[in-house]
C-alpha positions as CSV (number, residue, x, y, z in Angstrom):
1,X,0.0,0.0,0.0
2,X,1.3,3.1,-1.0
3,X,1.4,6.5,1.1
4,X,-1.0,8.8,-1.0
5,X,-3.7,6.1,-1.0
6,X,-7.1,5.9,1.1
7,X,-6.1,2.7,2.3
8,X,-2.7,3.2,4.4
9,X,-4.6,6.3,5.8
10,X,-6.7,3.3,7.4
11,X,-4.5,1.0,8.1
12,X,-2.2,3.4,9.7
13,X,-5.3,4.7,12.3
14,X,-5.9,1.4,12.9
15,X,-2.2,0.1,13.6
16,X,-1.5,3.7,16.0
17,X,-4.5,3.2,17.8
18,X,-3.3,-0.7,19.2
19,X,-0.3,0.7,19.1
20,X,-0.8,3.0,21.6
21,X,-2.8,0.8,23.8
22,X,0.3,-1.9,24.0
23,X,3.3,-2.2,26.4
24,X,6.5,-2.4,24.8
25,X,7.4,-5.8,23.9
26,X,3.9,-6.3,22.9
27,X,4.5,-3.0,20.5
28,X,7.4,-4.4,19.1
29,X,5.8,-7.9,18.0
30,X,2.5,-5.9,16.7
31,X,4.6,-3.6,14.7
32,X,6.5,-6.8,13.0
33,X,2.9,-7.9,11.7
34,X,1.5,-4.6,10.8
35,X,5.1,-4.2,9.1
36,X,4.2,-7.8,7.4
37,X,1.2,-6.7,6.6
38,X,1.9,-3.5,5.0
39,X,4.9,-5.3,2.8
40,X,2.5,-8.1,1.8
41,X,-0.6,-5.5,0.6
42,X,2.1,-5.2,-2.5
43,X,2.3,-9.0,-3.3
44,X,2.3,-11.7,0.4
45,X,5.2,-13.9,-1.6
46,X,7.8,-11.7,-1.5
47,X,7.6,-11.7,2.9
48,X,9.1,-15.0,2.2
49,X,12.4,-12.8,0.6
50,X,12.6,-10.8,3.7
51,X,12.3,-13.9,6.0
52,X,15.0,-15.2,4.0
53,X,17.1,-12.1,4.5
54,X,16.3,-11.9,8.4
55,X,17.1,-15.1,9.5
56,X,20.5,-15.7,6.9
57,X,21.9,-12.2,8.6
58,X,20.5,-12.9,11.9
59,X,22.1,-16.3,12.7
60,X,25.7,-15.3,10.4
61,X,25.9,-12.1,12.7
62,X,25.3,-14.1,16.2
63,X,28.3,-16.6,14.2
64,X,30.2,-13.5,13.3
65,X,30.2,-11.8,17.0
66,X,29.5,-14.8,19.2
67,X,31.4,-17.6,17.1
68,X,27.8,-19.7,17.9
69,X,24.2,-19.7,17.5
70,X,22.3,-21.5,20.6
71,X,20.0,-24.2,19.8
72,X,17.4,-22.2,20.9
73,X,17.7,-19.3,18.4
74,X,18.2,-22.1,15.6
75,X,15.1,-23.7,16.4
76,X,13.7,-20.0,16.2
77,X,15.3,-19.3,13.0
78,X,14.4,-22.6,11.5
79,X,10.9,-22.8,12.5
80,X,10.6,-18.5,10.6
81,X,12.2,-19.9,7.8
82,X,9.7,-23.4,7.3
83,X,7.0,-21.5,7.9
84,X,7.5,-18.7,6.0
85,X,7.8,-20.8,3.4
86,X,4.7,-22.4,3.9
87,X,2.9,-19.3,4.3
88,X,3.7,-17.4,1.5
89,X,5.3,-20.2,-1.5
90,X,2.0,-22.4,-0.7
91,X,-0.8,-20.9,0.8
92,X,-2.6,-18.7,-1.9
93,X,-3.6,-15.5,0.0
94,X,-5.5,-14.1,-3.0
95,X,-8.0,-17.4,-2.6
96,X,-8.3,-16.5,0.6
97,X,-8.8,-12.3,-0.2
98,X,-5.7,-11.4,1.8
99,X,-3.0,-8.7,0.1
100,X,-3.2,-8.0,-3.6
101,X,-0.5,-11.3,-4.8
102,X,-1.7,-9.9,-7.7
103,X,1.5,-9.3,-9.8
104,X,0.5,-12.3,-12.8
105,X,4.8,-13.0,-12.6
106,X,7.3,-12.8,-10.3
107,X,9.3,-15.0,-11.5
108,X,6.6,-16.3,-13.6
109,X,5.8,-20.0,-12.5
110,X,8.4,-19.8,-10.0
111,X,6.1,-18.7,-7.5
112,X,3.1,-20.8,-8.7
113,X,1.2,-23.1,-6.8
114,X,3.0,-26.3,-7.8
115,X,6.2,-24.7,-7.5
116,X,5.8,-23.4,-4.3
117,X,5.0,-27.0,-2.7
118,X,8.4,-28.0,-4.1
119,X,10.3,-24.4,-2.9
120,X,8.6,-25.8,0.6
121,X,10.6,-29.1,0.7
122,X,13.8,-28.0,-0.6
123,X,14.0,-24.6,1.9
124,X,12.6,-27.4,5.0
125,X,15.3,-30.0,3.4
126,X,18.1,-27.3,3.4
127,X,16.9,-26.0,6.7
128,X,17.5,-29.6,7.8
129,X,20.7,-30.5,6.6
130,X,22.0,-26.8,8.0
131,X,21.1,-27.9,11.7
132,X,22.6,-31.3,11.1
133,X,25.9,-30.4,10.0
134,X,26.1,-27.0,12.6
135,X,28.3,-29.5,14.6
136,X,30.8,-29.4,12.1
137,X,30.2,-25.6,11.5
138,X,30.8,-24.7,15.7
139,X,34.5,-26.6,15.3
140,X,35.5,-23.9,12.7
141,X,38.5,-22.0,13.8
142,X,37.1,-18.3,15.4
143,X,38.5,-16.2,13.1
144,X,38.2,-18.8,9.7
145,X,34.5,-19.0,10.3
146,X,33.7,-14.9,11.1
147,X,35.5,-14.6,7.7
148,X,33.2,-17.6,6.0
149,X,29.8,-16.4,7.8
150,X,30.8,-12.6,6.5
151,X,30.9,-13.9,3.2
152,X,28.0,-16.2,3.6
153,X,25.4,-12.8,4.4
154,X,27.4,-10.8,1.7
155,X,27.1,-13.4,-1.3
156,X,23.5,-14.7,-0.1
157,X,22.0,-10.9,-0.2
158,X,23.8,-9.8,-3.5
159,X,22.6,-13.0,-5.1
160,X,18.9,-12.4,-4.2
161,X,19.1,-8.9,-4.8
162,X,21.2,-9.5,-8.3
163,X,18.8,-12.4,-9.5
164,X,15.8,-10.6,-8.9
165,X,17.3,-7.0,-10.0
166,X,20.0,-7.6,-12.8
167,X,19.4,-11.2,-14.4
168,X,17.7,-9.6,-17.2
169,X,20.3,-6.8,-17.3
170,X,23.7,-9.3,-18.0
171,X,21.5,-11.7,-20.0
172,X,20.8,-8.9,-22.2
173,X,23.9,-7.5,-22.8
174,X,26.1,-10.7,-22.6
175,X,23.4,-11.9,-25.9
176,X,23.8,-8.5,-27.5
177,X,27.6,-9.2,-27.7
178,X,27.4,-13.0,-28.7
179,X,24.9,-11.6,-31.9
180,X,27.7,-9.3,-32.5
181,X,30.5,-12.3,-33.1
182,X,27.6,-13.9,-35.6
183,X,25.9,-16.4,-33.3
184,X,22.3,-16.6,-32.6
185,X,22.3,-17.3,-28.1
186,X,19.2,-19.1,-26.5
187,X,16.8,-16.5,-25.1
188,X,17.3,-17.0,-21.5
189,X,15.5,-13.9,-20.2
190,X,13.1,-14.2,-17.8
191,X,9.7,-12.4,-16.7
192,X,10.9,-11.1,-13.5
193,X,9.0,-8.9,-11.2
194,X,11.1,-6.9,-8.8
195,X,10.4,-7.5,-5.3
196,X,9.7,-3.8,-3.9
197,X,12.2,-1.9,-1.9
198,X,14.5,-4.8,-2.0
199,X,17.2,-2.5,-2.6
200,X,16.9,-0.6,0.2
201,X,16.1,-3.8,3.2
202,X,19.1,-5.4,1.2
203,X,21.8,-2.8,1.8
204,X,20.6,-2.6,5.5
205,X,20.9,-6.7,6.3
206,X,24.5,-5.8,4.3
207,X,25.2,-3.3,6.9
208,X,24.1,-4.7,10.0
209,X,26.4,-8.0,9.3
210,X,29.6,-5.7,8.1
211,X,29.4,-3.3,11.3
212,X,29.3,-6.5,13.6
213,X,31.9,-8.1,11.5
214,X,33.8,-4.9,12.1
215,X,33.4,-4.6,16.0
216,X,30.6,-1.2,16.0
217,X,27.5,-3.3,17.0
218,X,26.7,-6.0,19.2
219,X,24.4,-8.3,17.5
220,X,20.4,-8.4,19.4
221,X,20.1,-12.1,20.5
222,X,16.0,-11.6,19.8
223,X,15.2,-12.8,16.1
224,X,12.0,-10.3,15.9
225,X,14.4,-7.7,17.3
226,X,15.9,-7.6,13.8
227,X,12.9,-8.3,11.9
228,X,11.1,-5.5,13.1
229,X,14.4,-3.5,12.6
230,X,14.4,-4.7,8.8
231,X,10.7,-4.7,8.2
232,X,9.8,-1.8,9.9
233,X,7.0,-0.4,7.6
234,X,7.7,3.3,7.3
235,X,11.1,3.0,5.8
236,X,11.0,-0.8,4.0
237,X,9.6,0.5,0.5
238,X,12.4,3.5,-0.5
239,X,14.3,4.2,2.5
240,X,15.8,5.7,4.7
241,X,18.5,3.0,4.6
242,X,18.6,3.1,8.4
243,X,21.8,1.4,10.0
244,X,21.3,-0.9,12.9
245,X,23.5,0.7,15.3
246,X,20.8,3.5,15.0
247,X,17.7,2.3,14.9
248,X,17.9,-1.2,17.1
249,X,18.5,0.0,20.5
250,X,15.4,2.2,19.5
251,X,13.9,-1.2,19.2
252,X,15.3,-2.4,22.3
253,X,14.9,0.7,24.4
254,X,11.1,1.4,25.8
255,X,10.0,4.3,23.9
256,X,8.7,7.6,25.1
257,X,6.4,10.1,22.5
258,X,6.9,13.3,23.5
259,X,4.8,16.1,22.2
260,X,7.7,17.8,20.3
261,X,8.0,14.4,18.4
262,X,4.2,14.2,17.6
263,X,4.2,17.9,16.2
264,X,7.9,17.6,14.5
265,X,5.9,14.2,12.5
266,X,2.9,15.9,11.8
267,X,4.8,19.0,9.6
268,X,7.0,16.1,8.5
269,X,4.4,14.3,7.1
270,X,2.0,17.4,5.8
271,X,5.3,18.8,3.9
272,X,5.8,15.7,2.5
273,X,2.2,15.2,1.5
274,X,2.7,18.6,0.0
275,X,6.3,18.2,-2.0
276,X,4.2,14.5,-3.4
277,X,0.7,14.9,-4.0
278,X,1.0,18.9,-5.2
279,X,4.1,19.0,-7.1
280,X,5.7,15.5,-7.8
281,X,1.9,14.7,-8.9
282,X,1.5,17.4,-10.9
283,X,4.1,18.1,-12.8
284,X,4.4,14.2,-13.7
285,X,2.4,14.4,-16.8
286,X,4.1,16.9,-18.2
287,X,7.7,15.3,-17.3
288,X,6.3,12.1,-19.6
289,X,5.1,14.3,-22.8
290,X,8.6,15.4,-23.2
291,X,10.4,12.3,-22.1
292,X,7.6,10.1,-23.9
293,X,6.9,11.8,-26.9
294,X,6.5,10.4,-29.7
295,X,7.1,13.7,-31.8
296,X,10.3,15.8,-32.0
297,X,10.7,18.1,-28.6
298,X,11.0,21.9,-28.9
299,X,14.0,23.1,-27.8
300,X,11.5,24.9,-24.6
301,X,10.1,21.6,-24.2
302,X,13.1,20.2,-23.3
303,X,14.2,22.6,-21.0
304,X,10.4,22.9,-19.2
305,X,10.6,18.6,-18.8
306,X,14.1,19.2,-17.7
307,X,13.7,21.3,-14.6
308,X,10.3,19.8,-14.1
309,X,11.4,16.1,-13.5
310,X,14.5,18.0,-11.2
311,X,11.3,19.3,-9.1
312,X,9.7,15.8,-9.7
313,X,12.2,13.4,-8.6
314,X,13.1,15.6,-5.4
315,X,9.7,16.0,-4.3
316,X,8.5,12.5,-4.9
317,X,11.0,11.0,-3.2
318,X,12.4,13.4,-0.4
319,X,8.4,13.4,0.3
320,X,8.2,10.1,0.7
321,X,11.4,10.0,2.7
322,X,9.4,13.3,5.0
323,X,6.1,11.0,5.3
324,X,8.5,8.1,6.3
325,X,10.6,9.9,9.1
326,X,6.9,11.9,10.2
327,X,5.3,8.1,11.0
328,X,8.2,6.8,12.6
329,X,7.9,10.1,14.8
330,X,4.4,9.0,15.9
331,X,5.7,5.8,16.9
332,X,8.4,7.0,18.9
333,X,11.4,6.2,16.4
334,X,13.7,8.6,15.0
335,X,15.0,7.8,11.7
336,X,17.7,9.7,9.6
337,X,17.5,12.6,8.0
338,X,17.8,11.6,3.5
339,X,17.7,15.0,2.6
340,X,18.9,18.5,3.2
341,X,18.0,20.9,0.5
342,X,20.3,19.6,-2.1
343,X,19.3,21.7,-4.5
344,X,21.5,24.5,-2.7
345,X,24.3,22.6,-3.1
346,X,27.4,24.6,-4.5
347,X,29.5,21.8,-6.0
348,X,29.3,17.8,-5.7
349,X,30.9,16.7,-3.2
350,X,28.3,19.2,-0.9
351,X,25.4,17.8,-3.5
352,X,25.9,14.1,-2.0
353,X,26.1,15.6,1.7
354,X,22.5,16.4,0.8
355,X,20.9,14.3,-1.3
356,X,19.9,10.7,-0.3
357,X,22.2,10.7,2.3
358,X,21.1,7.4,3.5
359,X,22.9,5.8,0.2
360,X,25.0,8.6,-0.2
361,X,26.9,7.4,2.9
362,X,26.6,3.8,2.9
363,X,28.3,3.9,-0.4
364,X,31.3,5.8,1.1
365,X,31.3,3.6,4.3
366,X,31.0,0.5,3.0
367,X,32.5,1.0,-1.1
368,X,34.6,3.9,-1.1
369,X,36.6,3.8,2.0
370,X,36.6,-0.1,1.6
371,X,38.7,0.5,-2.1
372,X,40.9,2.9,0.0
373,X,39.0,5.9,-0.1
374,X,40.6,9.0,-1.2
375,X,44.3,8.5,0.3
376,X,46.7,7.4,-1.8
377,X,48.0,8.7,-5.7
378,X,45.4,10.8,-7.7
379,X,45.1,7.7,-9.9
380,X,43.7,5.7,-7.0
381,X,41.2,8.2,-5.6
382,X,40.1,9.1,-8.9
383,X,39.3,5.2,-9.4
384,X,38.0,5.0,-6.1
385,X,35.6,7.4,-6.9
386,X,34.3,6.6,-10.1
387,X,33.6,2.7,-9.2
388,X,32.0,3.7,-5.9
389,X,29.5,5.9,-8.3
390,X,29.1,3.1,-11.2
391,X,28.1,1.0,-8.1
392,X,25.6,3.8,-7.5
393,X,24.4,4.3,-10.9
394,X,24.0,0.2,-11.1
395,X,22.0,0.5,-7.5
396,X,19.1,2.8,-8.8
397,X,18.5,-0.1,-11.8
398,X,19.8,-2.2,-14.5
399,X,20.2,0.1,-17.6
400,X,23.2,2.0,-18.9
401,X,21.4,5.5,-18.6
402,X,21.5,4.9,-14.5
403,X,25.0,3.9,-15.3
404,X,26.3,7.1,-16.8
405,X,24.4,8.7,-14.6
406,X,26.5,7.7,-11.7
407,X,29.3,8.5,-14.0
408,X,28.4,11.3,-14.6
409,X,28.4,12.8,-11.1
410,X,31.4,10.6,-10.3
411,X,33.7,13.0,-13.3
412,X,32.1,16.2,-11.7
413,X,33.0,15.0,-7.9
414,X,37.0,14.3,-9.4
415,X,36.8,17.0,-11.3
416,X,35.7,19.1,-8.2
417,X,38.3,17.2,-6.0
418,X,41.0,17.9,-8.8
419,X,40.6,21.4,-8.3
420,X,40.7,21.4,-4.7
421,X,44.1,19.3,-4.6
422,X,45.9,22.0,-6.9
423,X,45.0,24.7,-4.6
424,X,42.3,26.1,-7.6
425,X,39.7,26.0,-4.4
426,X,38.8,29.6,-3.3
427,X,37.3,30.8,0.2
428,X,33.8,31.0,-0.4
429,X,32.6,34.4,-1.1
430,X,30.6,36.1,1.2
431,X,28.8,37.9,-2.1
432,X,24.9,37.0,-1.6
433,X,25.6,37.0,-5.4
434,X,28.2,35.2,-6.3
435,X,26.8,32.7,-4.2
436,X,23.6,32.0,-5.7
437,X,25.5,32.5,-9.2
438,X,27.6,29.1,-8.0
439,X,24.6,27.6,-6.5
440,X,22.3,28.4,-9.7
441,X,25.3,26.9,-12.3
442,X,25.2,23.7,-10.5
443,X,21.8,23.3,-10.3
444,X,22.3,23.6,-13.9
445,X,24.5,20.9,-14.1
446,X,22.7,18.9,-11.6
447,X,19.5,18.8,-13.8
448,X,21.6,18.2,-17.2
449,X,22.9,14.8,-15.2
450,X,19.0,14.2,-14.5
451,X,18.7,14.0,-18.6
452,X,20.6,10.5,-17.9
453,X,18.6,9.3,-15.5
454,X,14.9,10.1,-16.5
455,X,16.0,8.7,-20.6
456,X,14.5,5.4,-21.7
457,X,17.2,4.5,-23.7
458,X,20.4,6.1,-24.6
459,X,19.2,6.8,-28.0
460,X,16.6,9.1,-26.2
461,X,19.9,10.8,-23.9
462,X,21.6,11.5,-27.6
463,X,18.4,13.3,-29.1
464,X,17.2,15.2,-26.0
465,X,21.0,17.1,-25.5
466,X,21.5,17.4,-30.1
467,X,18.2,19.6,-29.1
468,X,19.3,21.6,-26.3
469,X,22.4,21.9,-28.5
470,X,21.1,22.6,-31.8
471,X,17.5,23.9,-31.8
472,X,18.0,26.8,-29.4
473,X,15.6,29.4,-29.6
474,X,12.9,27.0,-30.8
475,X,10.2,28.3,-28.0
476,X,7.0,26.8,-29.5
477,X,5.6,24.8,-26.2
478,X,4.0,21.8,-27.5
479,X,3.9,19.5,-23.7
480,X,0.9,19.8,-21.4
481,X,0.8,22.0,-18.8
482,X,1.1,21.4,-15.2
483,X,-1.7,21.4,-12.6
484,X,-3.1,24.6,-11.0
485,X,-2.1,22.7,-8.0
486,X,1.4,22.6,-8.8
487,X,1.6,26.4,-10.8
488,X,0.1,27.4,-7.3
489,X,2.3,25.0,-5.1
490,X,5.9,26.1,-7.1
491,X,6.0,29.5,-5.8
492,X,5.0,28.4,-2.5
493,X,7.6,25.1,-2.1
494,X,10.7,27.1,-3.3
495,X,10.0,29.6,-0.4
496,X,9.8,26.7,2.1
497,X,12.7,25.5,1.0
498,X,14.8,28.5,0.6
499,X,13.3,29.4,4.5
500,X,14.2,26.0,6.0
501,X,17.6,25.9,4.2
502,X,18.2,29.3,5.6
503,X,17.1,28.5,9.0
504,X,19.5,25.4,8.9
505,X,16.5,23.1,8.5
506,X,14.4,24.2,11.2
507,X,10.5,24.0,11.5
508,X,8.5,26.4,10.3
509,X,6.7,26.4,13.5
510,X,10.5,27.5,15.2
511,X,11.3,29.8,12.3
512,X,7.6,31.9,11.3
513,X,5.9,33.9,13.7
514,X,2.3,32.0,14.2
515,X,-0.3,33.8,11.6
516,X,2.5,33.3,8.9
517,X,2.7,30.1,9.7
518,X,-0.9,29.4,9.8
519,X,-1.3,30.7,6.6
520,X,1.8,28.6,5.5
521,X,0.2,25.2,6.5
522,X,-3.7,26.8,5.5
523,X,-2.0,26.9,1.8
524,X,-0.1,23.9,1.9
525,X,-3.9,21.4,2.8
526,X,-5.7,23.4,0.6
527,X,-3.0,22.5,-2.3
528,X,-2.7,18.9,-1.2
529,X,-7.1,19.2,-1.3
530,X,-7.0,20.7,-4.9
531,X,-3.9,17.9,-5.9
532,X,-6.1,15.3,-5.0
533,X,-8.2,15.6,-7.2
534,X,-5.3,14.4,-9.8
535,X,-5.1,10.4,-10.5
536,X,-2.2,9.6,-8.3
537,X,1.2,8.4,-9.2
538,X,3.3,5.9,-7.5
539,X,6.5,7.0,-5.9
540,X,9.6,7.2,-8.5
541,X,12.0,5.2,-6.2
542,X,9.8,2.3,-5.7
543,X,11.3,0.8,-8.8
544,X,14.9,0.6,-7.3
């Protein structure tokens, strides 16, 4: 269930107010169904992945720190692993009118009844044959076997997360280059449904077994402590890619809601509401006649679908990152911040300080200090750089445009650093001009880069830039126009923006005096009322 739609708004009410009513433990287990719940509305199979992904990086980190797992907590993880299996390989929900499982192939017949009886008695044989032989596993050498269990998470979660996300991407390209040596390769490709958000829960079971590999977190001894630490609904779908050594003793803790945290999650989640419904929403169709035309673009076209999908993609999904972080609020958890008006940004390396910093710095943590970070010769930290942002660009999805779009901003962060290693770096100037002259020329380039990323196909990146190039000056608008909602809602977001940014990111209820700020919030529901009106869209960065 997404967000923007009637239904979470129900299911939400409903999962606060037992919430609310529970004592902690009890909170904890309740918010591992509802998170369940809320995951399987999208298809009830693909729990089974997250299961998977629970108890493989539960038991290797307990391995990893502990150099055992005690029966107990196998018969735990054994008994989650069988009957997940049961539950959502056999058991057809959709009979039964539970969750949508309404995807016609994820995998195709993979997931089909008859399959799923014979995925049941392979995952209980294997379960099985792993407690029979974890004899043999406990007489491992301490050290050997913390190397063998990392390994074990890593490998398991990137071959989920590559089968699923990139089979069709290698296939592809490995059968485009046998055609080219004059053979004719069996079609192996396969009608594969991504599993939603597995991007994000994927890098955060990666995380959680590196840091405890690593010595920075001691591993919870409670399976549903890291379930509900993996599952937890707000942030499963897109993020924040929260790190364990944040969020699980939030888990662990008791929780207190204070008042400050209800009212900080309430302007969370009405902003985001706002950035989503009113301008993501509404400038969407506009952003698809120009990138889905099927006639040559104007030259103003261009540049109007341009800077439109720069306001789309930042709304849709820093919104959804503001309603995220505003529910967990309610609940009493305190996620991190993904975004700090990144649009300001006065060169790239300040850009990724701001933009999806979630990913942003697990990619530095865990890819680019990991390669050696940026110590070394020029040559290394100029590699260092540019695979840590192909690994980014081959995150957001399998295509080459995503590709050189990680590139792309890779070239401008070397170039940048370049320039700061000769000494070509000047003090910032204190010029209110000059300073929104730098901010304004990257913005420029920022949106350029977004031409990569928002293409359907590199043919489509090569004709969109030969127009900005050669048909300037061709200013006959041929693209639909946006919403009223979002003509009104423009104005409006770019002064809450350029208010909070000023303000270092503070409320508007700690920045405006209170009639301004009633007016403020007055504007922002009856914009979110008119936007609603609009067939809604689903939110950009659920496809990653």
């Amino acid at each position: 269930m997404a967000f923007n739609s009637i239904v979470f708004l129900s299911f939400f009410l409903v999962a606060y107010a037992i919430y609310r009513a529970l004592p902690h433990k009890a909170q904890n287990i309740f918010l591992l169904i509802a998170s369940y719940v809320f995951y399987g509305w999208w298809d009830t199979r693909f729990i089974f992945l997250i299961i998977i992904a629970t108890c493989l990086d539960f038991t290797c980190s307990l391995i990893i720190h502990n150099g055992y797992i005690t029966q107990r907590q196998r018969l735990t993880v054994s008994s989650w692993t069988v009957i997940g299996a049961f539950s959502f390989l056999v058991v057809q929900w959709y009979k039964l009118g539970h969750g949508l499982h309404r995807s016609q192939s994820a995998l195709g017949q993979l997931f089909s009844w008859r399959m799923g009886w014979i995925l049941f008695f392979i995952i209980a044989f294997l379960t099985l044959i792993m407690n029979l032989f974890y004899a043999k596993i406990s007489l491992i050498e301490m050290q050997k076997k913390r190397k063998i269990f990392l390994i074990v998470s890593i490998s398991g979660n990137l071959a989920i997360l590559g089968f699923f996300k990139y089979f069709n991407f290698f296939i592809g390209n490995i059968a485009v280059v046998i055609r080219s040596l004059g053979l004719n390769p069996v079609n192996l490709h396969l009608n594969i449904l991504l599993p939603i958000g597995i991007s994000f829960y994927t890098f955060m079971t990666m995380s959680y077994t590196i840091d405890v590999y690593r010595g920075r977190l001691i591993p919870t001894n409670k399976l549903y402590e890291y379930a509900l630490y993996l599952a937890f609904f707000p942030k499963i779908l897109a993020g924040p890619i929260e790190r364990a050594v944040n969020f699980l003793p939030q888990i662990i803790e008791k929780r207190k809601i204070s008042s400050d945290q209800i009212m900080s999650g309430l302007h969370q989640i009405l902003y985001g509401f706002f950035k989503k419904v009113v301008i993501a929403d509404g400038v969407a169709k506009t952003v698809s006649n120009v990138f889905g035309a099927t006639y040559q673009v104007s030259w103003i076209d261009a540049i109007v679908g341009i800077l439109l999908f720069t306001f789309q993609i930042y709304c849709d999904f820093s919104g959804y990152s503001d309603i995220a972080i505003g529910t967990a609020h309610l609940f009493g958890f305190d996620l991190m911040r993904n975004f700090h008006f990144p649009y300001f940004a006065r060169n790239p390396s300040e850009f990724w300080g701001r933009w999806h910093i979630s990913l942003s710095s697990w990619f530095r943590d865990y890819v680019f200090f990991p390669l050696g970070g940026p110590y070394g010769s020029a040559y290394r930290w100029i590699r260092n750089i540019l695979l840590t942002f192909f690994v980014t660009g081959l995150w957001h999805g399998a295509a080459w445009n995503y590709i050189l779009w990680g590139l792309y901003h890779g070239i401008m962060l070397c170039v940048h650093r370049v320039k700061e290693s000769l000494g070509i770096k000047k003090k910032r100037s204190k010029n209110p001009l000059k300073k929104i002259i730098s901010i304004l020329f990257f913005f420029i380039l920022t949106s350029l880069g977004w031409v990569l990323f928002r293409s359907h196909s590199l043919g489509q990146i090569k004709a969109i830039f030969k127009v900005l190039l050669f048909d300037f000056g061709d200013l006959k608008l041929n693209v639909t126009m946006p919403t009223h909602a979002a003509l009104l809602g423009l104005p409006l977001f770019v002064i809450i923006e350029f208010i909070g940014y000023n303000s270092h990111g503070k409320r508007l209820d700690k920045v405006l005096p209170m009639g301004v700020r009633t007016a403020v919030y007055a504007a922002m529901i009856f914009l979110i009322i008119l936007g609603m009106a609009n067939v809604p869209s689903t939110f950009i960065y659920f496809v990653f």
